[in-house]
N, C-alpha and C positions, 0 to 999 in steps of 0.2 A: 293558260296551260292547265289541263286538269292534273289531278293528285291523287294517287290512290296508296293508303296501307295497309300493310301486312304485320302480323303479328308472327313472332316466329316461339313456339313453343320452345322448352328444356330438351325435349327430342328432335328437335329440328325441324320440325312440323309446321309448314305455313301456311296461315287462317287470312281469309279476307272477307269480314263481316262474319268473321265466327264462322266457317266453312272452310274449311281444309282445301287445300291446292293439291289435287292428287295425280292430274294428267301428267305424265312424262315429259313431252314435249316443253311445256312451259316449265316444268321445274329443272330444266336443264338451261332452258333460255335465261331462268332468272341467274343462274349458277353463274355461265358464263358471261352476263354481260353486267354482273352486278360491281360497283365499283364503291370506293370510300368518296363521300364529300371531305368538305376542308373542315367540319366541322367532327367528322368522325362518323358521322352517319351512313346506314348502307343505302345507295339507292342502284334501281335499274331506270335507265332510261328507255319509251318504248316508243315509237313513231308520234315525237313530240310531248309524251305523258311521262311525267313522274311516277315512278313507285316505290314509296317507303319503307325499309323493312327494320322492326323496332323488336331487338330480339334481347333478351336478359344479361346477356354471353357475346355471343358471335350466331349470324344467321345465317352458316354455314358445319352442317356439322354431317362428319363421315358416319354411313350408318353399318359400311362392313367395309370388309378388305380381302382383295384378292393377294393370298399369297403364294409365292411360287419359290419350293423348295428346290436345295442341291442332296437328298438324302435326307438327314434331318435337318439340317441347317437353312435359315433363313436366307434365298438368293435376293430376291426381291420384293416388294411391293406395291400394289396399286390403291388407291385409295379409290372408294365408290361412293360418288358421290349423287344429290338430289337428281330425280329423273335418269338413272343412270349412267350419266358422264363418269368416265374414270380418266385418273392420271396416276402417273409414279409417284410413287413417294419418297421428298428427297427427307433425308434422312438428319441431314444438317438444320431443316427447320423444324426438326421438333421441340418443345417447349413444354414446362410443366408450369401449372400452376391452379390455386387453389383446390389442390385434387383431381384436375383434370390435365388428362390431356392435349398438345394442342400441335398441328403439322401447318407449313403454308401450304398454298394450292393459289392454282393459277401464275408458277412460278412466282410465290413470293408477296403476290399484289394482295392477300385475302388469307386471311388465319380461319384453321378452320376448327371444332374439338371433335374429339374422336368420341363416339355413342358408345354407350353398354358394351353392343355387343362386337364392335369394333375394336375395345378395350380386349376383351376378352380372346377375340383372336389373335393381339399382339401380345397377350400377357406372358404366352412360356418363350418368348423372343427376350425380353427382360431382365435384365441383368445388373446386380451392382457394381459401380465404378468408382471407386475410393470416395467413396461417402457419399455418391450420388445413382445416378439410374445411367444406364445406358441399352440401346438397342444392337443384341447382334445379327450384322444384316451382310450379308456378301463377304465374308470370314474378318471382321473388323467390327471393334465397338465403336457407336456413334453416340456421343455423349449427348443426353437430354438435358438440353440447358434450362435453369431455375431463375428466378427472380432473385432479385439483388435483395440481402438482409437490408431491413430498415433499422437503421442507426438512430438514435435519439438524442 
């Protein structure tokens, strides 16, 4: 069975032999059929071929977001993901941690971080929630849950 890797840049950028994956089509394929092995690794399988994706972080990362107001209030949002695939954003899986942020996708199966400028257009949705972050999104805060303190 052959092997192939991918390197996935801080941007979410994916290189195979040092050239960037830029066609649409494949980088929507790799989105959607990419799964966890048992070992935590991401792979795509592709008519009989492996392909590895060896990313710092997660080799899934939102590069903008479609949002859609009631007035000025946050109704919904979509997450835009590689090759253009979008889905909703559910709001219960977002995560914070080491400075980033971080949403599921593909209901749940696949953590993805949110980019730059991804950040930046959820950033005046942002809100504090008694000592923590929360997003306001469809007239309700949705608590951005944190990492457990490490106890010594």
């Amino acid at each position: 069975m052959r092997e192939y890797q991918y390197r996935v840049d801080g941007d979410g950028r994916i290189f195979h032999d040092d050239t960037e994956i830029v066609d649409p089509a494949t980088l929507r394929f790799f989105v959607l059929a990419m799964q966890r092995d048992s070992d935590g690794r991401h792979l795509v399988m592709c008519q009989g071929e492996r392909n590895w994706f060896d990313a710092a972080d997660t080799p899934i990362v939102v590069q903008r977001l479609r949002l859609h107001l009631d007035g000025a209030a946050l109704a919904r949002v979509e997450l835009e993901l590689p090759g253009g695939h979008r889905e909703p954003l559910d709001p219960a899986s977002l995560s914070t941690e080491r400075g980033h942020l971080y949403a599921g996708v593909r209901r749940g199966q696949l953590r993805a971080r949110l980019g730059r400028v991804a950040m930046q257009q959820l950033a005046p949705y942002l809100v504090a929630d008694g000592g923590g972050a929360a997003l306001a999104l469809g007239g309700a805060r949705h608590r951005i849950a944190e990492p457990a303190p490490v106890t010594g």
